[in-house]
C-alpha positions in Angstrom: 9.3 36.0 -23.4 11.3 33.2 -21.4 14.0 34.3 -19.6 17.0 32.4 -21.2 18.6 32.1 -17.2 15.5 30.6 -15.8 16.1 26.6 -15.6 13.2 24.5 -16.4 11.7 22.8 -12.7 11.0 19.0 -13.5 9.2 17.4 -10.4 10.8 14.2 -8.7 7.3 12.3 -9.6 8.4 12.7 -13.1 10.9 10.2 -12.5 8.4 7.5 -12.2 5.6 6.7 -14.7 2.9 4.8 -12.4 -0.3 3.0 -14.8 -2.7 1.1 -13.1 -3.9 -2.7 -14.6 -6.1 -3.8 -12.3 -7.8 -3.9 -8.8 -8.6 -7.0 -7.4 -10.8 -7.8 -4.2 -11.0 -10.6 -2.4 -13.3 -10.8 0.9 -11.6 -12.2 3.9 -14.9 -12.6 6.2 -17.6 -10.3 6.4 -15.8 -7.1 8.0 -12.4 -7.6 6.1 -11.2 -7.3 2.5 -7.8 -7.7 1.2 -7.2 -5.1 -2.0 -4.3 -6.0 -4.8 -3.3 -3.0 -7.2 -0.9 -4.2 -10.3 0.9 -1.5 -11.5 3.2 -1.1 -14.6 5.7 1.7 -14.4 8.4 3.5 -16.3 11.3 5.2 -15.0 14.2 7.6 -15.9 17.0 6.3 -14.2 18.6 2.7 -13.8 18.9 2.7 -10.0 16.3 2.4 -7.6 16.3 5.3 -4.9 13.5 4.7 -2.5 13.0 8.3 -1.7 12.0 9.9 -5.2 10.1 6.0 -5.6 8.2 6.4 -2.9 7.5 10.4 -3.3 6.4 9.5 -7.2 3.8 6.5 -5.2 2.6 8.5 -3.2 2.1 11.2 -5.5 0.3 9.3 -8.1 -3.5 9.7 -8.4 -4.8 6.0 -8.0 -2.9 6.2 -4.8 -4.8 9.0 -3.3 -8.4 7.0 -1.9 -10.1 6.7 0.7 -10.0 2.7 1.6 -12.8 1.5 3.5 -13.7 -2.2 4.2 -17.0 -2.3 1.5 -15.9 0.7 -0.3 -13.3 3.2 -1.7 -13.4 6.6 -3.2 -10.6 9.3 -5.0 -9.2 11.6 -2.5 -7.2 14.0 -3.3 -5.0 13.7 -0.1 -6.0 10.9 1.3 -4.9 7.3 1.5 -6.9 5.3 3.5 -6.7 6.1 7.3 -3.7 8.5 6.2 -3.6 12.1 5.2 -0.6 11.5 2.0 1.2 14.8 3.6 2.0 13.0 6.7 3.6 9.8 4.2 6.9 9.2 3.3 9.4 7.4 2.3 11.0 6.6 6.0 7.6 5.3 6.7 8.3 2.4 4.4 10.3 -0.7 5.9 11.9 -3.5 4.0 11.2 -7.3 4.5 12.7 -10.3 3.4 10.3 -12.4 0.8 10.1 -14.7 3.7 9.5 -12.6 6.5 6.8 -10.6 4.3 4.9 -14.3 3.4 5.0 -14.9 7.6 3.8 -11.4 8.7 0.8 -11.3 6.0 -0.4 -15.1 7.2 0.3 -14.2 11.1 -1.7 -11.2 9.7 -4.6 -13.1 8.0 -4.6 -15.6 11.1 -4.7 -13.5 14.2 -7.9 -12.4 16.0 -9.3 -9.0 15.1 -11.3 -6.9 16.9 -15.0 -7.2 16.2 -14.4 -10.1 13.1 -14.8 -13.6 12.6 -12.0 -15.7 11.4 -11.3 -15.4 8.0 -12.7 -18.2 6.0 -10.1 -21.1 5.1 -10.7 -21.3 1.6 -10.0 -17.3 1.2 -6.6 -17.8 3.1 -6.0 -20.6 0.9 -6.7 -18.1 -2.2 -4.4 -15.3 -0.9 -1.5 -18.1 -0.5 -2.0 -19.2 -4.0 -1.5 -15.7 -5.4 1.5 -14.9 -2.9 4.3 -16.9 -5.3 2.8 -14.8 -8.6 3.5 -11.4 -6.5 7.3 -12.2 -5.4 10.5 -13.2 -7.2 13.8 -13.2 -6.5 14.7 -10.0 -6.5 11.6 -8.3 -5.4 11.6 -5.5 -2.6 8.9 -6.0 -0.6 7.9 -2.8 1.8 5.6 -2.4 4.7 4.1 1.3 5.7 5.0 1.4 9.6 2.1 3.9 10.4 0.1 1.0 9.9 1.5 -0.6 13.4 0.5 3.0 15.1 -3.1 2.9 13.6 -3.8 -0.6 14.2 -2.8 -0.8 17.9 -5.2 -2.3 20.3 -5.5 0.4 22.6 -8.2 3.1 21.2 -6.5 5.8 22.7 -3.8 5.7 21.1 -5.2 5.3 17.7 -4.2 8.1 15.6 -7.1 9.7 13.4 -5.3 11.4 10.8 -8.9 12.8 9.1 -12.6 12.8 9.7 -12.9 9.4 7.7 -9.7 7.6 9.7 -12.5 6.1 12.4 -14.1 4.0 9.7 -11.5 1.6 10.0 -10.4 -0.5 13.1 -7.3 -2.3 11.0 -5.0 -1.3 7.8 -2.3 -2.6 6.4 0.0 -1.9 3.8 2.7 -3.9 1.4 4.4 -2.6 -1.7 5.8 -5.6 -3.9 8.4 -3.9 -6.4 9.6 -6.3 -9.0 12.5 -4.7 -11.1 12.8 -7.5 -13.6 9.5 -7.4 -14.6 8.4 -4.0 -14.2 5.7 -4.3 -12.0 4.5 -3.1 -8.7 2.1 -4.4 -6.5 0.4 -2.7 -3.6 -1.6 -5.0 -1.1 -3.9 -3.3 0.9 -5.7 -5.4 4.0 -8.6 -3.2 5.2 -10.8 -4.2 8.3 -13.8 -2.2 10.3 
């Protein structure tokens, strides 16, 4: 028998409805792969609060994998280099459409560690795509602990869990799109 006091405990992540259409690849050079996830979503309020959208990401299944360069796998816990525990929403910056276009081709463009250039005609595919990602009145986002992990000096790389050293570069962008209801995550992966 319910206790007529006791209140009924919704979780936050209820507040947004995440569904996953599609994963795309696209190989940058032979050690680096750019990842696009289009998501649809529902949600329960009209206002956009970055903390309880970012807890419900976060949160979500699909977003808990293990990103390699060749390969991913479902990890409860895990997002790429990351443990999802030590994610949140403060570790999500905003950018200007502009700014985000510039930082992914200074990106694409600089040197990495270990990699060839990436190929022309793949940078010229990724800047085709970029104008179907943004509008107007997108929010673009950038996960910070991405500058941590991908700084140059080894030592202070920070291995969050046993399978963080597969990596030597990660990046992270989440495109939200209120007017159309969709969410994009792009995911630039390197070893």
């Amino acid at each position: 028998m319910q206790n007529s006091k006791e209140k009924k405990i919704v979780p936050i992540q209820s507040d947004w409805i995440f569904k996953l259409l599609s994963k795309n690849i696209l190989r940058l050079h032979e050690h680096g792969l750019i990842r696009l996830f289009s998501l649809d979503f529902e949600k329960t309020h009209a206002t956009f609060n970055k903390s309880i959208f970012f807890q419900s990401l976060i949160a979500s299944e699909f977003y808990q994998e293990l990103l390699f360069d060749h390969y991913s796998q479902a990890s409860k816990g895990k997002h790429g280099p990351f443990l999802t525990r030590n994610i949140n929403h403060e570790d999500f910056s905003r950018q200007s459409n502009n700014f985000f276009i510039e930082d992914l081709m200074q990106i694409l463009s600089s040197p990495k560690w270990g990699c060839p250039p990436i190929d022309p005609s793949n940078l010229d595919k990724v800047k085709a795509v970029i104008p179907s990602l943004i509008f107007e009145n997108s929010q673009i986002f950038f996960l910070d602990k991405c500058r941590t992990f991908n700084n140059s000096s080894n030592e202070a790389k920070i291995y969050e869990h046993e399978w963080s050293h597969n990596l030597s570069s990660f990046y992270e962008f989440v495109i939200y799109n209120p007017d159309t209801n969709k969410i994009h995550l792009l995911l630039l992966t390197y070893e």
